[in-house]
mmCIF file of the N, C-alpha and C atoms, coordinates in Angstrom:
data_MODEL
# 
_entry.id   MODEL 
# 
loop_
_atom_site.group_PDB 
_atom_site.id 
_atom_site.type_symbol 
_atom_site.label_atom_id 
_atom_site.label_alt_id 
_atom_site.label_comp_id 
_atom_site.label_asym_id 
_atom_site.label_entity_id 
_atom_site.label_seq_id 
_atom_site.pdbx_PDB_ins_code 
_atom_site.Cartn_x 
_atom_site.Cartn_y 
_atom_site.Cartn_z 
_atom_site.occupancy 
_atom_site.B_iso_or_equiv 
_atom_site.pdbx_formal_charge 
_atom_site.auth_seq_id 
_atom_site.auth_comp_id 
_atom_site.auth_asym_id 
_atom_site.auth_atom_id 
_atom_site.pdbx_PDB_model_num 
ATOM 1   N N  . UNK A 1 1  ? 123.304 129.955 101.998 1.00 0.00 ? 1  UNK A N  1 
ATOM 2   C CA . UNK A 1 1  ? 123.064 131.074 102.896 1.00 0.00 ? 1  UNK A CA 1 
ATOM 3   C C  . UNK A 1 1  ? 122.823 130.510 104.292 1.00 0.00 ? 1  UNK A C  1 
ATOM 4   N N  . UNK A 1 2  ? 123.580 131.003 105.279 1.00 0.00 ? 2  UNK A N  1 
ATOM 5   C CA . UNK A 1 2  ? 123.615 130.448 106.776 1.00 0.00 ? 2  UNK A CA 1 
ATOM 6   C C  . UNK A 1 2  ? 122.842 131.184 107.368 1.00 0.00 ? 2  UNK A C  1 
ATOM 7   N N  . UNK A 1 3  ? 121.732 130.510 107.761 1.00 0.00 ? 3  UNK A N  1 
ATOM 8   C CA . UNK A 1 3  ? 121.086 131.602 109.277 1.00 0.00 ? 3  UNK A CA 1 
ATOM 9   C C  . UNK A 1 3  ? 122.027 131.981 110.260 1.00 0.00 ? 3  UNK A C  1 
ATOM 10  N N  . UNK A 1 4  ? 121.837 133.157 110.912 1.00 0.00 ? 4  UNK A N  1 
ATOM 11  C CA . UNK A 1 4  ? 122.207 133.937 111.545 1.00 0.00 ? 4  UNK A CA 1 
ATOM 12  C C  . UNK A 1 4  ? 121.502 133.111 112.983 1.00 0.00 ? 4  UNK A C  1 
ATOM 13  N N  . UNK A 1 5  ? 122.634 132.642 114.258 1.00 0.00 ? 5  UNK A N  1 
ATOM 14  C CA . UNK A 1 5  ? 121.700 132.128 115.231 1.00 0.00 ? 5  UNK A CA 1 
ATOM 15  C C  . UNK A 1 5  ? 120.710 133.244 116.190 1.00 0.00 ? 5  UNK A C  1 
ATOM 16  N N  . UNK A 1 6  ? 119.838 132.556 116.404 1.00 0.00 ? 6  UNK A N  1 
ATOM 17  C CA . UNK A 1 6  ? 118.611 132.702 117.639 1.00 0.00 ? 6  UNK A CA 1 
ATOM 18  C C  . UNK A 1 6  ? 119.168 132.829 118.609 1.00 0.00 ? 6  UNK A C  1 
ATOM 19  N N  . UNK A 1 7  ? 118.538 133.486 119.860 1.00 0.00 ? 7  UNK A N  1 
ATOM 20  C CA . UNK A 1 7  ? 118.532 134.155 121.044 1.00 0.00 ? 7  UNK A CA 1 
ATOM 21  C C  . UNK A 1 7  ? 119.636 133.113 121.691 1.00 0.00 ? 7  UNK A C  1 
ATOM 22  N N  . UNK A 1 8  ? 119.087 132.400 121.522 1.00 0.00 ? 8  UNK A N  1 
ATOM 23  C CA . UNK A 1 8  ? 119.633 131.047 122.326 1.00 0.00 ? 8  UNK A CA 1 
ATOM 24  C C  . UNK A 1 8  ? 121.007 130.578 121.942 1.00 0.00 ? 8  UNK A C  1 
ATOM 25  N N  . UNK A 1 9  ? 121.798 130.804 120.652 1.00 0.00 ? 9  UNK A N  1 
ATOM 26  C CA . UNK A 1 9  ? 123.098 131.029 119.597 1.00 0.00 ? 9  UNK A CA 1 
ATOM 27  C C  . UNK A 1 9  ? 123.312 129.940 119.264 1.00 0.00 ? 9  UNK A C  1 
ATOM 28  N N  . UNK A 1 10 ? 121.818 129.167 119.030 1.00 0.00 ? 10 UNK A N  1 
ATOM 29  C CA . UNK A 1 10 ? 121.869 127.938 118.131 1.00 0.00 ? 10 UNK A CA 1 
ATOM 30  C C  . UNK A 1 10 ? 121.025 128.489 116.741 1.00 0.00 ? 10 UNK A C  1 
ATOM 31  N N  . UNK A 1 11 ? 121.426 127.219 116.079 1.00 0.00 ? 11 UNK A N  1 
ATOM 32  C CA . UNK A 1 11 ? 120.670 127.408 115.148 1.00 0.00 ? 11 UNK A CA 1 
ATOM 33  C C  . UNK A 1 11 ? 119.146 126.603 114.488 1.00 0.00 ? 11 UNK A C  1 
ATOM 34  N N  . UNK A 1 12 ? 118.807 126.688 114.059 1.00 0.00 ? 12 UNK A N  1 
ATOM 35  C CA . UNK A 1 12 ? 116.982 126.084 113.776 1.00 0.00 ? 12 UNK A CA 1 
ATOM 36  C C  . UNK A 1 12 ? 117.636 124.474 113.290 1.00 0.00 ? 12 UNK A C  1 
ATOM 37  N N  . UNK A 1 13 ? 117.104 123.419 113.618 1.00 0.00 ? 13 UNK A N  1 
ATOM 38  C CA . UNK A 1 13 ? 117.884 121.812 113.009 1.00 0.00 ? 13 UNK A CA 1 
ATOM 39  C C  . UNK A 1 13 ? 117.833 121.802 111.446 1.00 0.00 ? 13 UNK A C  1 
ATOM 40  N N  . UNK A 1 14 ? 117.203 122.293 110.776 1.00 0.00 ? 14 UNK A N  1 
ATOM 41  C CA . UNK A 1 14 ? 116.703 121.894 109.341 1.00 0.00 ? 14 UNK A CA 1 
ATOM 42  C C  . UNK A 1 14 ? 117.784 122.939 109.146 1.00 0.00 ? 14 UNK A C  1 
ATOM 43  N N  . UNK A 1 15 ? 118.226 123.680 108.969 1.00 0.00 ? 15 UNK A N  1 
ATOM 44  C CA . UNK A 1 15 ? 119.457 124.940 108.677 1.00 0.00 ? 15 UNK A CA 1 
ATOM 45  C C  . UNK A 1 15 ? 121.064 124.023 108.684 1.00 0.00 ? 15 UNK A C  1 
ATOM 46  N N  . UNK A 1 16 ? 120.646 122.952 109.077 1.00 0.00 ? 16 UNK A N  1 
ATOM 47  C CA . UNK A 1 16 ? 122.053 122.203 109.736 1.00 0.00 ? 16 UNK A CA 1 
ATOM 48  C C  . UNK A 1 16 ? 122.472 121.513 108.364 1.00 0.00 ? 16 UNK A C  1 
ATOM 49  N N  . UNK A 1 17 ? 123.593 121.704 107.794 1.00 0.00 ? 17 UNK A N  1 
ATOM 50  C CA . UNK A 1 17 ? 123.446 120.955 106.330 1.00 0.00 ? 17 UNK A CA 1 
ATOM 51  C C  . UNK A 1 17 ? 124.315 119.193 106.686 1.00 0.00 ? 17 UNK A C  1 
ATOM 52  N N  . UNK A 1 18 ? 124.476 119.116 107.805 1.00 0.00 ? 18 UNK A N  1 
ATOM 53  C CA . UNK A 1 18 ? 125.042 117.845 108.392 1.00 0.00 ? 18 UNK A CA 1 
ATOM 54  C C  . UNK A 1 18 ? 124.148 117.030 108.317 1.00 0.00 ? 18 UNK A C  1 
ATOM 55  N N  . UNK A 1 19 ? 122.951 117.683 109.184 1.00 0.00 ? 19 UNK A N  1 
ATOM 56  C CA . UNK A 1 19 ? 121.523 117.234 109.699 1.00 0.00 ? 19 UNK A CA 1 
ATOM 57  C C  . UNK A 1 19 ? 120.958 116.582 108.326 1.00 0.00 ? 19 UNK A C  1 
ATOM 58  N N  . UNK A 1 20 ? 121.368 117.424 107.106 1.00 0.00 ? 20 UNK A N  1 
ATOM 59  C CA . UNK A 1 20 ? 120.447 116.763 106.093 1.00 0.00 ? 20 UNK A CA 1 
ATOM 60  C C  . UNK A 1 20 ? 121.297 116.015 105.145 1.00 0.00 ? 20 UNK A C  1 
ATOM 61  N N  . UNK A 1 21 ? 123.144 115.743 105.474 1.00 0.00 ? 21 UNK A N  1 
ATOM 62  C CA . UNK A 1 21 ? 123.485 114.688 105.181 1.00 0.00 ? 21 UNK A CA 1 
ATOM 63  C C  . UNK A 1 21 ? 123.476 113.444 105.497 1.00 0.00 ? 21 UNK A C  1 
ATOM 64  N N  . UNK A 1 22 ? 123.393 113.436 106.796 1.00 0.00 ? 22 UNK A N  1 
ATOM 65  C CA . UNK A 1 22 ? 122.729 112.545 107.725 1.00 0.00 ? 22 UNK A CA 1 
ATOM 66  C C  . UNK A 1 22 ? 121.508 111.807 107.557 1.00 0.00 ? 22 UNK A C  1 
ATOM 67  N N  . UNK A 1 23 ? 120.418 112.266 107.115 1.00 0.00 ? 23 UNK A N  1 
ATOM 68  C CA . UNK A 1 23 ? 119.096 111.907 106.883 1.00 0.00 ? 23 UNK A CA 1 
ATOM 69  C C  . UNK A 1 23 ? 118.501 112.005 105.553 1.00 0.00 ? 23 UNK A C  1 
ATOM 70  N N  . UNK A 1 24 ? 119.608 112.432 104.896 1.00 0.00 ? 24 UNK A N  1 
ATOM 71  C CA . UNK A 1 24 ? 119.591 112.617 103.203 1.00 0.00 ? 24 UNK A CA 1 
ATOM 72  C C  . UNK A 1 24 ? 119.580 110.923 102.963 1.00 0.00 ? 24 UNK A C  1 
ATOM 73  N N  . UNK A 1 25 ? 120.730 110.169 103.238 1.00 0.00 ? 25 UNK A N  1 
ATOM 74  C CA . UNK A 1 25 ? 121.156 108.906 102.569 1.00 0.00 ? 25 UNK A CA 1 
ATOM 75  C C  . UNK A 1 25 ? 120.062 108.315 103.153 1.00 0.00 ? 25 UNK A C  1 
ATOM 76  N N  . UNK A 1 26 ? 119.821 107.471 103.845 1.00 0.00 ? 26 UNK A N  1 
ATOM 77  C CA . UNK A 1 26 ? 118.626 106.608 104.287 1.00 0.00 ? 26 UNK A CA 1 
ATOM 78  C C  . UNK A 1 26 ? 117.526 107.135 103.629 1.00 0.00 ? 26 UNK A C  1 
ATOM 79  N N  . UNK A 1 27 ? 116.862 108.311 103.677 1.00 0.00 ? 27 UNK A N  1 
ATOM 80  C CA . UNK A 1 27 ? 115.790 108.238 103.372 1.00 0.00 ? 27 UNK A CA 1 
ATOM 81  C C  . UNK A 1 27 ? 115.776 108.468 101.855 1.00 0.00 ? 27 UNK A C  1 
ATOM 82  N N  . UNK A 1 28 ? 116.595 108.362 100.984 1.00 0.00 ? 28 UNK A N  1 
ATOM 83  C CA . UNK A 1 28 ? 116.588 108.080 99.324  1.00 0.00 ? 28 UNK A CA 1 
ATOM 84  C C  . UNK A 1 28 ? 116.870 106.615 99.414  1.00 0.00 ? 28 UNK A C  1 
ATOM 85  N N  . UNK A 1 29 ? 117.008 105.479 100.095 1.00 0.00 ? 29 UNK A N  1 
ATOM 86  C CA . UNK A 1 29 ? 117.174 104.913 100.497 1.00 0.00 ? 29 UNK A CA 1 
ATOM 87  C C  . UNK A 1 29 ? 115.788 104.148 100.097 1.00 0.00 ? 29 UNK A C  1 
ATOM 88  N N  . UNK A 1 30 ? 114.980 104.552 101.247 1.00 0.00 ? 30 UNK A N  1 
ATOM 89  C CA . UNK A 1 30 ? 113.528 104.303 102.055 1.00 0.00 ? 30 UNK A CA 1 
ATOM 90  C C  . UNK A 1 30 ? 112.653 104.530 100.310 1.00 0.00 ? 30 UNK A C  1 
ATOM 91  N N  . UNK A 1 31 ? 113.016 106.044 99.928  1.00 0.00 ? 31 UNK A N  1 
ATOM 92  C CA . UNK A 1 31 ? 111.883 105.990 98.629  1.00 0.00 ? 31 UNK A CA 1 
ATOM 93  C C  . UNK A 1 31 ? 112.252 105.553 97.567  1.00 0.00 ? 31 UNK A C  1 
ATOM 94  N N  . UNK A 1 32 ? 113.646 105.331 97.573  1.00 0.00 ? 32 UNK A N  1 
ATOM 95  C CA . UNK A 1 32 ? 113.804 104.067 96.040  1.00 0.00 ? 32 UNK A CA 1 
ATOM 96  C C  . UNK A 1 32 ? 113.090 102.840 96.621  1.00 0.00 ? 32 UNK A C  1 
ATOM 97  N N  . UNK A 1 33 ? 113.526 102.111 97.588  1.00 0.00 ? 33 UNK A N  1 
ATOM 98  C CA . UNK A 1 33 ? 112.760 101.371 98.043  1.00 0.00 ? 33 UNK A CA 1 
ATOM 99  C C  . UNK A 1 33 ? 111.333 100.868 97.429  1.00 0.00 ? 33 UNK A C  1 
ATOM 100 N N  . UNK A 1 34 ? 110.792 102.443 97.621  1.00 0.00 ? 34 UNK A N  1 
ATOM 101 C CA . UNK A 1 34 ? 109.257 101.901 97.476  1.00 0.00 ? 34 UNK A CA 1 
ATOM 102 C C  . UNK A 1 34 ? 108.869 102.183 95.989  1.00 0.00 ? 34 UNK A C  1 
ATOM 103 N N  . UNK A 1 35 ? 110.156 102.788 95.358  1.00 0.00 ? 35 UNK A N  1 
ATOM 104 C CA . UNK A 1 35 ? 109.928 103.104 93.645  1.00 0.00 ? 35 UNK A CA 1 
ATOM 105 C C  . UNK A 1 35 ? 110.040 101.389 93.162  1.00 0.00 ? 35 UNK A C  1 
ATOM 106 N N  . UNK A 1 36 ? 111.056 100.350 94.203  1.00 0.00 ? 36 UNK A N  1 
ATOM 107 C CA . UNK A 1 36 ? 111.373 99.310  93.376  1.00 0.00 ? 36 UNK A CA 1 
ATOM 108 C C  . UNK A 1 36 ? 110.192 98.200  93.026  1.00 0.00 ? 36 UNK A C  1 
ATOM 109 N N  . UNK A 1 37 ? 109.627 98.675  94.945  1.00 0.00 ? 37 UNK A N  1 
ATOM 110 C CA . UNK A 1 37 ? 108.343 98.061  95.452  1.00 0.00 ? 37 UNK A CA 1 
ATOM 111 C C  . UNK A 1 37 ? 107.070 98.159  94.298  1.00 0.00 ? 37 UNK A C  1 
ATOM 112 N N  . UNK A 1 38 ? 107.089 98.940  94.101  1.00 0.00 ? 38 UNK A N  1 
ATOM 113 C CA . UNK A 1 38 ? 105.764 99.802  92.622  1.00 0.00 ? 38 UNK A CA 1 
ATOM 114 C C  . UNK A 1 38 ? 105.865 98.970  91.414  1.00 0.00 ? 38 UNK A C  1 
ATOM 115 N N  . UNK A 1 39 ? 107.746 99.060  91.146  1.00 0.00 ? 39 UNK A N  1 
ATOM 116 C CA . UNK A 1 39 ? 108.021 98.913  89.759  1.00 0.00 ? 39 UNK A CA 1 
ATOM 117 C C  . UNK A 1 39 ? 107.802 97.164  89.340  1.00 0.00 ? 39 UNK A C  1 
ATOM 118 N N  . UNK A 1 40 ? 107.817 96.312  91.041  1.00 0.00 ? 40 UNK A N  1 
ATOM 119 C CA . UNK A 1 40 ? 107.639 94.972  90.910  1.00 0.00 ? 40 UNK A CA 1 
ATOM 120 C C  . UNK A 1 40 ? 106.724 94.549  91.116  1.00 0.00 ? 40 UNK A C  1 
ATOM 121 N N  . UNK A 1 41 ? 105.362 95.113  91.592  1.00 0.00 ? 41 UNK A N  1 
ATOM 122 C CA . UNK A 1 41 ? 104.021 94.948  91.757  1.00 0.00 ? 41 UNK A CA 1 
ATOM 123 C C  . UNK A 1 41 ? 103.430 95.718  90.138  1.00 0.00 ? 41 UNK A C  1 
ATOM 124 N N  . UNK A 1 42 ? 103.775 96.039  89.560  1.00 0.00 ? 42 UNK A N  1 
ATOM 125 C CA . UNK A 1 42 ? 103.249 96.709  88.249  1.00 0.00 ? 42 UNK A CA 1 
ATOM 126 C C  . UNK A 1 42 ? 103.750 96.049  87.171  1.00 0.00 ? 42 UNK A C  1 
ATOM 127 N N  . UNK A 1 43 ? 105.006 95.375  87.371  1.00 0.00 ? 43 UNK A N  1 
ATOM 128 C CA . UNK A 1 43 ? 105.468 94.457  86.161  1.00 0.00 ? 43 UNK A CA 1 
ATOM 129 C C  . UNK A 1 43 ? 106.537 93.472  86.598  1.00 0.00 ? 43 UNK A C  1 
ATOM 130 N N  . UNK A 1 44 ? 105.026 92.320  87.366  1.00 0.00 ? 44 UNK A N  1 
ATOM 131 C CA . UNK A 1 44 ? 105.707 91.031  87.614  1.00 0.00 ? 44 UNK A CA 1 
ATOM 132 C C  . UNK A 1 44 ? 106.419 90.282  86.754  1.00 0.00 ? 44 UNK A C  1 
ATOM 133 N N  . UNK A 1 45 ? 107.132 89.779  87.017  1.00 0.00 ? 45 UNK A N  1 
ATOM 134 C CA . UNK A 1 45 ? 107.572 88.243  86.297  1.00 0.00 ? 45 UNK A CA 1 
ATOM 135 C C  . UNK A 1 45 ? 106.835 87.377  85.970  1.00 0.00 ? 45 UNK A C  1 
ATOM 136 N N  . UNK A 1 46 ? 106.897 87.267  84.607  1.00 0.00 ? 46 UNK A N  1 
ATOM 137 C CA . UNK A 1 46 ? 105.828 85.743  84.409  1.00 0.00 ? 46 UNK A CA 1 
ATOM 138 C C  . UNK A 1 46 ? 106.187 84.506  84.983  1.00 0.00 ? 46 UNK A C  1 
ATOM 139 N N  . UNK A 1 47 ? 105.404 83.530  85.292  1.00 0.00 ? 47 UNK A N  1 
ATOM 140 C CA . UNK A 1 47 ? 105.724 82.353  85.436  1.00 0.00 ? 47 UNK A CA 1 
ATOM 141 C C  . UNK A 1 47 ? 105.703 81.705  84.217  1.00 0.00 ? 47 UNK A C  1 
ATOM 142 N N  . UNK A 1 48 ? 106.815 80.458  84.518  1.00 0.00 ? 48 UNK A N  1 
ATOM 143 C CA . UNK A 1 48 ? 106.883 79.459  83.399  1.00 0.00 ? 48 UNK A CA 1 
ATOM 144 C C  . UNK A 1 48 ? 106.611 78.190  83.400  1.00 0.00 ? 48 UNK A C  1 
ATOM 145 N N  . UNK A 1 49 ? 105.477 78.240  82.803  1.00 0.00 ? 49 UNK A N  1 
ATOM 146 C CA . UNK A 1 49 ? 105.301 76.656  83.149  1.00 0.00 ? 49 UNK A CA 1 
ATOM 147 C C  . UNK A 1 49 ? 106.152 75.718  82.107  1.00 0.00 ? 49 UNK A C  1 
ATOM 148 N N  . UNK A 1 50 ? 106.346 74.871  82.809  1.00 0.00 ? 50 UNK A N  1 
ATOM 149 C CA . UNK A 1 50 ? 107.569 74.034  82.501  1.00 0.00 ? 50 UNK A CA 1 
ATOM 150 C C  . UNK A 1 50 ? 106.533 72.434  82.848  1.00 0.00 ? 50 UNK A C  1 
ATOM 151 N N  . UNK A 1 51 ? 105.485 72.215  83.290  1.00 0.00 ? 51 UNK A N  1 
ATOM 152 C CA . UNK A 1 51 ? 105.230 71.169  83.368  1.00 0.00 ? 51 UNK A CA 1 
ATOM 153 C C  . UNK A 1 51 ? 104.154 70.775  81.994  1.00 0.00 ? 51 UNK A C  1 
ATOM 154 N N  . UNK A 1 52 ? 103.825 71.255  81.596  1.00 0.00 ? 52 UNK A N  1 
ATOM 155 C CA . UNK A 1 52 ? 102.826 71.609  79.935  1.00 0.00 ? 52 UNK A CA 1 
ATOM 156 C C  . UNK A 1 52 ? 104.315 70.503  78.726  1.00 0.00 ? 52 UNK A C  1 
ATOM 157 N N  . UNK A 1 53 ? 105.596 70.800  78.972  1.00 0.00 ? 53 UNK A N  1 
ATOM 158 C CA . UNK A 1 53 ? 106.260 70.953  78.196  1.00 0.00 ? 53 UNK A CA 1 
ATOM 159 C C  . UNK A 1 53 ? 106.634 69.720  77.987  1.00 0.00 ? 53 UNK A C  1 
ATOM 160 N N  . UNK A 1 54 ? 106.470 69.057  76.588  1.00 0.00 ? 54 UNK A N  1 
ATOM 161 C CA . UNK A 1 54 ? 107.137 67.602  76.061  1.00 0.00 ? 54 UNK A CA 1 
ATOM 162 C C  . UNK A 1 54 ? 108.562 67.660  75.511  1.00 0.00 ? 54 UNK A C  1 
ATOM 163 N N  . UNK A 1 55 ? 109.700 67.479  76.460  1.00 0.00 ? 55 UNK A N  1 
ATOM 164 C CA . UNK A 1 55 ? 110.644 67.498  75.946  1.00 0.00 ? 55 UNK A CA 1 
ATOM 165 C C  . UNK A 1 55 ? 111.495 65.853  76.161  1.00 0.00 ? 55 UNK A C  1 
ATOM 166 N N  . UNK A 1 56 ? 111.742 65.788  74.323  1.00 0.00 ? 56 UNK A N  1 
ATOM 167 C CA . UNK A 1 56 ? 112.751 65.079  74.293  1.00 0.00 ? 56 UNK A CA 1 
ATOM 168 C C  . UNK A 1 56 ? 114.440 64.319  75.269  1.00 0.00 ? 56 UNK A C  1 
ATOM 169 N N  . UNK A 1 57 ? 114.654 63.504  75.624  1.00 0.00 ? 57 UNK A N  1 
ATOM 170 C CA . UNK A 1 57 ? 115.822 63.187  76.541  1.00 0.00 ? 57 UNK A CA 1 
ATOM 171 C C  . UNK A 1 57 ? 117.382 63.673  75.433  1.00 0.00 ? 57 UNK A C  1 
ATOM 172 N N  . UNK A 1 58 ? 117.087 63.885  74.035  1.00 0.00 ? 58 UNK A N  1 
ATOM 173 C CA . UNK A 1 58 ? 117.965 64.339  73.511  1.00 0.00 ? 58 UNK A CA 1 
ATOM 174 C C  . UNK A 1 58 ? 118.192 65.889  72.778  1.00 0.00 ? 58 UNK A C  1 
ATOM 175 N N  . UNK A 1 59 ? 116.992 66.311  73.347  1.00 0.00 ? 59 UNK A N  1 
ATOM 176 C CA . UNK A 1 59 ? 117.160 68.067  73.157  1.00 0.00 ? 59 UNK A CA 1 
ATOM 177 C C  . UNK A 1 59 ? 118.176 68.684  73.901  1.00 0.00 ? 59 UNK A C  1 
ATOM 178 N N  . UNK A 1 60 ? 118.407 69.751  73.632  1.00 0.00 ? 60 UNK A N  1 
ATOM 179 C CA . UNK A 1 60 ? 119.563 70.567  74.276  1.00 0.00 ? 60 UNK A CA 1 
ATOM 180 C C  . UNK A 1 60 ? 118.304 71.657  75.528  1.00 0.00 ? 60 UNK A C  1 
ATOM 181 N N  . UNK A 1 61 ? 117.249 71.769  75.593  1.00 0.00 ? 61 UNK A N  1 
ATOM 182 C CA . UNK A 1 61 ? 116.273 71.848  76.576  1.00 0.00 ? 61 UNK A CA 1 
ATOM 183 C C  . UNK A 1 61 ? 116.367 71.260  77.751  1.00 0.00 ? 61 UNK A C  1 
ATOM 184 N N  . UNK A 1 62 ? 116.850 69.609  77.784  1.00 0.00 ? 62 UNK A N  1 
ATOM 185 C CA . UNK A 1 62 ? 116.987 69.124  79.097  1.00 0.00 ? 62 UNK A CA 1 
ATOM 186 C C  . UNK A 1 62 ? 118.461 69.560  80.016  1.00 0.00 ? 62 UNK A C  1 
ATOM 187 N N  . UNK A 1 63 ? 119.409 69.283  79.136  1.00 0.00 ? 63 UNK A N  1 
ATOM 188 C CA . UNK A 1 63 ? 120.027 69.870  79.830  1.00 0.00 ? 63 UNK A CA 1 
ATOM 189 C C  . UNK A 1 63 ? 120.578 71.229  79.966  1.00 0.00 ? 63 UNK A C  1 
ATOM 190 N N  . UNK A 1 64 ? 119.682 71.773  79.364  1.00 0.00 ? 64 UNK A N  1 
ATOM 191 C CA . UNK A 1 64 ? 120.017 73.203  79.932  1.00 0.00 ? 64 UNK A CA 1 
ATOM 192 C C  . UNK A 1 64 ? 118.737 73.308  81.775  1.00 0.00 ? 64 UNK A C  1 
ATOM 193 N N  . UNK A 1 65 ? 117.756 72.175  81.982  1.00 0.00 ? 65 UNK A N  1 
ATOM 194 C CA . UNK A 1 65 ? 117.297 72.573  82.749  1.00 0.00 ? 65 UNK A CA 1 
ATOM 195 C C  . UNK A 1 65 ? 117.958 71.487  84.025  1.00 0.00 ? 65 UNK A C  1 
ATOM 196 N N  . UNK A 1 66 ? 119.033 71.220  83.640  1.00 0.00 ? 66 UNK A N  1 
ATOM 197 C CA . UNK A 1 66 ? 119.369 70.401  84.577  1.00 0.00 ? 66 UNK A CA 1 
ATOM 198 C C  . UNK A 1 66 ? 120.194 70.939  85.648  1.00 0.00 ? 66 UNK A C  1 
ATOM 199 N N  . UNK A 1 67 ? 120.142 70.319  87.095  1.00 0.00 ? 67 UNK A N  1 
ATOM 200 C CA . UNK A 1 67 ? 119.944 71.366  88.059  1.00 0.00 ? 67 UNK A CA 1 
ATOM 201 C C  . UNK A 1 67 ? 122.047 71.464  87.970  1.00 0.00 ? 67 UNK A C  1 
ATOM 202 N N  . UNK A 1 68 ? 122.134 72.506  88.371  1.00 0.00 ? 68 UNK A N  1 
ATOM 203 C CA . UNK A 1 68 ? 123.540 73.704  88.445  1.00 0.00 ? 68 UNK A CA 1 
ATOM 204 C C  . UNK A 1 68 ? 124.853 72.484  89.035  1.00 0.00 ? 68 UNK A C  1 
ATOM 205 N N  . UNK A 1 69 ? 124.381 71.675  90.013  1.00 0.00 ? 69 UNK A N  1 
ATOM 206 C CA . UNK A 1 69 ? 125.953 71.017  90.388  1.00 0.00 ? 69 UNK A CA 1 
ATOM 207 C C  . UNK A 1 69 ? 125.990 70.029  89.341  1.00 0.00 ? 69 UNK A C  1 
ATOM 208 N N  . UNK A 1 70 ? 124.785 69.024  88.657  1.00 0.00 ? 70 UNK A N  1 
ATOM 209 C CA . UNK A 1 70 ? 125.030 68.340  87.722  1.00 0.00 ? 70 UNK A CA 1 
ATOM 210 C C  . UNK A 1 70 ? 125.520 68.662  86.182  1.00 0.00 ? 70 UNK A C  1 
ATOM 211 N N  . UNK A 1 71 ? 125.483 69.785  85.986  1.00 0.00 ? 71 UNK A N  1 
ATOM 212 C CA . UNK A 1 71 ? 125.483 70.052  84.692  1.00 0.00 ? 71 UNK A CA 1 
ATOM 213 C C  . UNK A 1 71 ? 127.338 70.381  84.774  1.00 0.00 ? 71 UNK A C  1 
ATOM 214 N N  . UNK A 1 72 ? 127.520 70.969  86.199  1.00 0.00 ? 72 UNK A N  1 
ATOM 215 C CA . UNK A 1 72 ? 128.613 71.904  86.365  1.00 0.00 ? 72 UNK A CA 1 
ATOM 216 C C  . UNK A 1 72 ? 129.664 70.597  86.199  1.00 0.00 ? 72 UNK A C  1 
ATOM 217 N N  . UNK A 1 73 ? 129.108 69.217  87.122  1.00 0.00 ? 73 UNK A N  1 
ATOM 218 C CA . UNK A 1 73 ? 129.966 68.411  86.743  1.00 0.00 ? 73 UNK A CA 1 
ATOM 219 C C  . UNK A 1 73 ? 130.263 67.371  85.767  1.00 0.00 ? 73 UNK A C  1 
ATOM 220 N N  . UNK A 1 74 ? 129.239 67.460  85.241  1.00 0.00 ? 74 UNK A N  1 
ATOM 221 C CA . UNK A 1 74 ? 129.678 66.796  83.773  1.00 0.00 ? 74 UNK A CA 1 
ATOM 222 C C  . UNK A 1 74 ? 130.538 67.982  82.442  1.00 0.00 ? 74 UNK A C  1 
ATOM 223 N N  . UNK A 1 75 ? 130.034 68.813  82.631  1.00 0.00 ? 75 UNK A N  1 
ATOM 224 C CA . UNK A 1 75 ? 130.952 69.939  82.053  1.00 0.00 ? 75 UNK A CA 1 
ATOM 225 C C  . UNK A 1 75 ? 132.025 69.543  82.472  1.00 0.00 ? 75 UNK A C  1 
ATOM 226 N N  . UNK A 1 76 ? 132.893 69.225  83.847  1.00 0.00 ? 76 UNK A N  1 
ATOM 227 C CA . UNK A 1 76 ? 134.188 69.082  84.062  1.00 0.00 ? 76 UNK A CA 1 
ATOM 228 C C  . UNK A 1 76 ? 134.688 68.011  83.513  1.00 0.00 ? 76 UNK A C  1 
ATOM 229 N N  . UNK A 1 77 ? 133.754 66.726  83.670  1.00 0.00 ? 77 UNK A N  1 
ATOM 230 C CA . UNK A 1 77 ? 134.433 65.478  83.323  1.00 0.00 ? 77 UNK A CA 1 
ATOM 231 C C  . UNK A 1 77 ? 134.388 65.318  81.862  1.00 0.00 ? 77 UNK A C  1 
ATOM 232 N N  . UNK A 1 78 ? 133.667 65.873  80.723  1.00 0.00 ? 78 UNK A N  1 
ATOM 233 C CA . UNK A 1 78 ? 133.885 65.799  79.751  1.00 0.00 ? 78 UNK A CA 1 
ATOM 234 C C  . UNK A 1 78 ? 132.614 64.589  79.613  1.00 0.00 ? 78 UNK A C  1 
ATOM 235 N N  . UNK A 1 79 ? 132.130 64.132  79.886  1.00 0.00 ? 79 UNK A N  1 
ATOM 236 C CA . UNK A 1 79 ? 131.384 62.711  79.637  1.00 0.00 ? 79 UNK A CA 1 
ATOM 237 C C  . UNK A 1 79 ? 129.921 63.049  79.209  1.00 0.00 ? 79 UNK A C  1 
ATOM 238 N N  . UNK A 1 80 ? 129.395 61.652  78.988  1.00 0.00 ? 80 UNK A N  1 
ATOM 239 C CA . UNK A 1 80 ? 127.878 62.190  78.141  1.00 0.00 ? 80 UNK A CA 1 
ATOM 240 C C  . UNK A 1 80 ? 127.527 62.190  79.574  1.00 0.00 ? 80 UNK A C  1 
# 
C-alpha cells in the first residue's frame, strides 16, 4: 500500500521501499554480525595442548602435525 504524497508531493522516507532496500542489506549484515559475535564468545574453541603430549617419531601423530609445505613435499617425492 503506497502513501498518498504530502503537501509538499513527496513522500515520508520510511514509505520508500528503495530506501529500505538500500539499508535492508547492510544492516542484516551488522546483526548477523553480532549473532556470530555471541555465538563465538558463548562457545569458544578449545585449546589443544599439544605440549603435555609424548609422541613417538614413528606414530602417524607426527606427521600429521608436521607443518603444511613439509608434509606437502614429501607427499610429492614419495620418500620417507
Amino acid at each position: 500500500m503506497t502513501q498518498t504524497p504530502n503537501e509538499s508531493g513527496t513522500q515520508r522516507w520510511w514509505t520508500e521501499r528503495m530506501m529500505w532496500l538500500v539499508v535492508g542489506g547492510p544492516l542484516a549484515v551488522v546483526v548477523a554480525s553480532f549473532v556470530t559475535l555471541g555465538l563465538a564468545l558463548k562457545y569458544p574453541d578449545p585449546v589443544l595442548d599439544t605440549s603435555a603430549r609424548k609422541i613417538s617419531a614413528e606414530s602417524a601423530d607426527v606427521r600429521a602435525m608436521q607443518p603444511a609445505g613439509k608434509a606437502r613435499n614429501h607427499a610429492a617425492t614419495g620418500g620417507q
